[in-house]
N, C-alpha and C positions, 0 to 999 in steps of 0.2 A: 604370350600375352593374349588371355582368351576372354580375361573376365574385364567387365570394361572398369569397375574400381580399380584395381591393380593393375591395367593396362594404363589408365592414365597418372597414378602414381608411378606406373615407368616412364610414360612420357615425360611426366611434370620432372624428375629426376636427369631426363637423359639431357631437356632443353637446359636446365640449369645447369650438366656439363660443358655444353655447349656456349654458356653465357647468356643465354637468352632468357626472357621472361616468360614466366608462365603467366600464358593468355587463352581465353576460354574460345579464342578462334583457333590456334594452335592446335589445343588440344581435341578442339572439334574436327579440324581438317584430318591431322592424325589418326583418329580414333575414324573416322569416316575409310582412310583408305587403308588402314589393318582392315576393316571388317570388308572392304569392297577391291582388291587387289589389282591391279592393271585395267584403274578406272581412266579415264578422261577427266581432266580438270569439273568439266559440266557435272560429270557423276560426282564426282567428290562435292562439288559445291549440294547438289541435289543431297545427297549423305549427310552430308555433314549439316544440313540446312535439318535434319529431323529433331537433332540435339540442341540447335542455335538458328531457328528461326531468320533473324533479323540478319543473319551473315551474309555479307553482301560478295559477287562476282570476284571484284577490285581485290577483296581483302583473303580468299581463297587462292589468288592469282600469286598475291604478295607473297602467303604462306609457306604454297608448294615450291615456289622460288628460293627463298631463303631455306627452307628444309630442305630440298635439295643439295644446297651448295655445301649445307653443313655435312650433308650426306648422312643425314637420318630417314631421307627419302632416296628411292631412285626414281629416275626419269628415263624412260626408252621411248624411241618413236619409230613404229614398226610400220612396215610401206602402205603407202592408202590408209593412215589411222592419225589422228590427233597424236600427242604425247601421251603415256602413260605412266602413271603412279604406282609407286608398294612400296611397303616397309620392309622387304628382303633386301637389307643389303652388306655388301662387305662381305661378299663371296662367292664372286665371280658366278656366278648359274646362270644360265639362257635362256630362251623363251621359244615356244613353239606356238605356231599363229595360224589356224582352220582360216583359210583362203577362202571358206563358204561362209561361213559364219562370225569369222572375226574371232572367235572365243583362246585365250591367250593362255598356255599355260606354264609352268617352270620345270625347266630339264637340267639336271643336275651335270656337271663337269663332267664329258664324256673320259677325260685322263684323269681325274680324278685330282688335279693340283693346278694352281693358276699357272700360267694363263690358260693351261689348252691349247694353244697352240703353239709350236716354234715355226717361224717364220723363214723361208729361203732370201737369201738374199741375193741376189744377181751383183755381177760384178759392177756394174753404174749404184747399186745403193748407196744411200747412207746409213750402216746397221745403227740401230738402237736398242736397249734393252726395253723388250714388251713388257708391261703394268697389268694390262687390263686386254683381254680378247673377248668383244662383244660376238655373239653366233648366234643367229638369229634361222631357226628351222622355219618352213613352210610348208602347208601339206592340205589335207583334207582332215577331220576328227572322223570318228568312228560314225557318231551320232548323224553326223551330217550324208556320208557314203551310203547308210541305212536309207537315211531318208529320200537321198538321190538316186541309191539302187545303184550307185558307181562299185565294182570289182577295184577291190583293194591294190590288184596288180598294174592298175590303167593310171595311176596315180603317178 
């Protein structure tokens, strides 16, 4: 979804899977965090306000909530950060997060098949069968090590 006509007749098609009505806050939230990936609600409101002015805090809040739960959004909230938004979803990927700069980006399944992890279980467990393995890297980005002059090994 690059173009933004076609990007929002996929949306306007994917919320009517969903049951939902096609609404020009919807489609403005949407279209805000395809183009701004692991925004903060505020960034999306701030995005999404370029296409729809008049959208208010409340109704970007409602949006990413219910998009959410339909799970046409996801939501992750990585340590010391608000929540985050993206339209990647429905396939397990993870996130790497520059401890210097915040900047967030997507790291594909190190095993290559959900979850990525099998899980030990110690004899007090109760086992269950894993869904979902959220992994969440932290580090330094290149950009930032340059800038800091930090040696890649001190990391």
């Amino acid at each position: 979804m690059t173009d933004h006509l076609g990007s929002s007749e996929a949306w306007a098609a994917a919320l009517r899977a969903h049951g939902r009505r096609v609404t020009k806050q919807r489609l403005a939230v949407l279209t805000a965090v395809e183009r701004h990936p692991h925004s903060p609600a505020e960034g999306i409101l701030a995005a999404a306000r370029e296409d729809l002015p008049e959208l208010t805090a409340q109704s970007v809040y409602v949006v990413l909530g219910d998009l959410t739960e339909l799970q046409m959004l996801r939501r992750f909230e990585p340590p010391h950060s608000p929540a985050l938004y993206e339209t990647r979803v429905g396939d397990n990927h993870h996130h790497a997060v520059c401890i210097s700069c915040g900047r967030v980006e997507d790291v594909e399944c190190a095993v290559g098949h959900a979850p990525c992890l099998t899980p030990h279980w110690d004899a007090n467990s109760r086992p269950m069968t894993i869904q979902i393995a959220d992994v969440l890297y932290q580090g330094i980005c290149e950009e930032c090590q340059r800038q800091q002059k930090l040696p890649a090994d001190r990391i």
